[in-house]
DOMAR-944366 format. One record per residue (C-alpha): chain; x, y, z. Coordinates in nm, 2 decimals. Each point is the difference from the previous one (the first is absolute). Layout:
BEGIN
+-----+--------+--------+--------+
| mol |      X |      Y |      Z |
+-----+--------+--------+--------+
|   A |      X |      Y |      Z |
...
+-----+--------+--------+--------+
! end
This chain:
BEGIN
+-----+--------+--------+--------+
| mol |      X |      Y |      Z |
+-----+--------+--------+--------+
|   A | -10.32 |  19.48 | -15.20 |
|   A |   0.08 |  -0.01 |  -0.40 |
|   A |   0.06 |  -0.32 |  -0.15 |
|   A |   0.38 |   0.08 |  -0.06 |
|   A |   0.05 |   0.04 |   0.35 |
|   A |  -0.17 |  -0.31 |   0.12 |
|   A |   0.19 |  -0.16 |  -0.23 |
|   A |   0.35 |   0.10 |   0.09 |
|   A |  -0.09 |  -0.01 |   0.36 |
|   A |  -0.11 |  -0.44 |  -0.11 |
|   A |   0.34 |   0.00 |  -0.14 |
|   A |   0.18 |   0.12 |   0.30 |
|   A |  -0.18 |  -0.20 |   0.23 |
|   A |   0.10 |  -0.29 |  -0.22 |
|   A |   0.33 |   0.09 |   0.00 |
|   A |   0.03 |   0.02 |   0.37 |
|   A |  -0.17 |  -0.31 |   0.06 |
|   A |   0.27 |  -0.17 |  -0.25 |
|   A |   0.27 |   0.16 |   0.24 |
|   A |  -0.13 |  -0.12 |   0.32 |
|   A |  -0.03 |  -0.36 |  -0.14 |
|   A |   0.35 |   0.04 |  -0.14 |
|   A |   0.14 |   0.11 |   0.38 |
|   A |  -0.22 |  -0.25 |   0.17 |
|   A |   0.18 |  -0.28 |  -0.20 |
|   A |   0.30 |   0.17 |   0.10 |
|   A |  -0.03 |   0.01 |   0.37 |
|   A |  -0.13 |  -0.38 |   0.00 |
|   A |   0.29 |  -0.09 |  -0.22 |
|   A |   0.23 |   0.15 |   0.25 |
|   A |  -0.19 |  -0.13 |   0.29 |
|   A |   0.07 |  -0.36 |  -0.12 |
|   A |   0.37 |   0.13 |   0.01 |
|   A |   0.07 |   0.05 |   0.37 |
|   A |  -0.29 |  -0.19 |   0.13 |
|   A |   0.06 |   0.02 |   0.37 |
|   A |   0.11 |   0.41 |   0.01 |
|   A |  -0.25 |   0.10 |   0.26 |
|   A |  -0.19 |   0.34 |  -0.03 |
|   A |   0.09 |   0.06 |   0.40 |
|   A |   0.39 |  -0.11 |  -0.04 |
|   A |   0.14 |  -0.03 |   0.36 |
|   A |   0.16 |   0.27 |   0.19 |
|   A |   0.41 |   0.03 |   0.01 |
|   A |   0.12 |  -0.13 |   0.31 |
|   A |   0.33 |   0.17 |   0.03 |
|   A |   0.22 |  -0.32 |   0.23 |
|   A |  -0.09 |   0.00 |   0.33 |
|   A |  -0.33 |   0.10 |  -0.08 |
|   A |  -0.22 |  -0.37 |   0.14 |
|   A |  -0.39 |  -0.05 |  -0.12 |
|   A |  -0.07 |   0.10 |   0.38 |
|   A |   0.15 |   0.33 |   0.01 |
|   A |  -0.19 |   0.06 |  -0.31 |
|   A |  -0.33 |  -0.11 |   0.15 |
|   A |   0.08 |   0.22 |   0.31 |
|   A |   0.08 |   0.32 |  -0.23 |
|   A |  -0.31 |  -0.05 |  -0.23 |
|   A |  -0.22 |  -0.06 |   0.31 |
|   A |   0.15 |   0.35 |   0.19 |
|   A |  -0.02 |   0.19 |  -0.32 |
|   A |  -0.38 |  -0.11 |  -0.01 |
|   A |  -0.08 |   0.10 |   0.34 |
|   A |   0.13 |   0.35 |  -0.06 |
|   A |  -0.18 |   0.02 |  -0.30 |
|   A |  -0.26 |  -0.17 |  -0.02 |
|   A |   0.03 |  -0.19 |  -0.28 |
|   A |   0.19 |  -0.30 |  -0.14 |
|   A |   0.30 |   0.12 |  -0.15 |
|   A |   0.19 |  -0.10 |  -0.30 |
|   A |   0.38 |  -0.02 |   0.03 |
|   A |   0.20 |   0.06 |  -0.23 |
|   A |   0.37 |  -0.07 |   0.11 |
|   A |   0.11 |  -0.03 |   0.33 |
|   A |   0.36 |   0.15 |   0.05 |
|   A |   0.22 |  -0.01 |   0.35 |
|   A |   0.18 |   0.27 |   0.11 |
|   A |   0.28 |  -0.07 |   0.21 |
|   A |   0.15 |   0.29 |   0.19 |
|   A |   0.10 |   0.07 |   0.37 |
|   A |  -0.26 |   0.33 |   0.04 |
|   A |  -0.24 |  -0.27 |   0.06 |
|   A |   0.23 |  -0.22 |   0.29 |
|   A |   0.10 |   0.31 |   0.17 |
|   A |  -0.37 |   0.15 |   0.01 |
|   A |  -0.10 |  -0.31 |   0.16 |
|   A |   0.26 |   0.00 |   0.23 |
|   A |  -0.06 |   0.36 |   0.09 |
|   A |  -0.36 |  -0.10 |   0.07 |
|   A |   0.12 |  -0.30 |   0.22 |
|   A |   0.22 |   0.24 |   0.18 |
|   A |  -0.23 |   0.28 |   0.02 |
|   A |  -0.24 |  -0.28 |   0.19 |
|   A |   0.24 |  -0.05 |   0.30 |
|   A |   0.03 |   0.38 |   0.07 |
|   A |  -0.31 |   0.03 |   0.24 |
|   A |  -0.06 |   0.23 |   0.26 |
|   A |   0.16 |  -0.17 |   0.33 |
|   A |  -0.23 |   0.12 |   0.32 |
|   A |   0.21 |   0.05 |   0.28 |
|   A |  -0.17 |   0.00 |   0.37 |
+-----+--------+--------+--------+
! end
């Protein structure tokens, strides 16, 4: 490597290592900021949502996956497809065969 090179490549390297202490001052100067912003902020419950029905959601999710999952944002749909399914089902349940003799 030529001495011209070495040299620009010393100068570059110095300049980026003068950057990264610049941005490190930054992020600690913001840090000091917001103290308490957690890196893993907690999910959002829409209302009716309890710490429960979270548990029970993140702990079916994991058993289909096989993993822990990370939720994002629970959201509850409200919508009578759901009540009449079930009620179809419930119905559906009564309608066994009837043996007769």
């Amino acid at each position: 490597m030529k001495a011209d090179e070495q040299g620009s490549l010393d100068e570059a390297l110095a300049r980026l290592q003068a950057d990264l202490a610049r941005l490190g001052e930054r992020v600690a100067a913001l840090e000091a900021q917001t103290p308490q912003r957690a890196a893993a902020a907690p999910p959002k419950l829409g209302p009716g949502v309890s710490d429960e029905l979270l548990s029970v959601i993140s702990a079916a999710i994991a058993a289909y996956l096989g993993v822990k999952p990370h939720i994002r944002q629970i959201r509850l749909i409200g919508g009578t497809s759901w009540a009449q399914q079930g009620r179809v089902t419930i119905q559906a349940s009564h309608l066994l065969p009837v043996r007769h003799g």
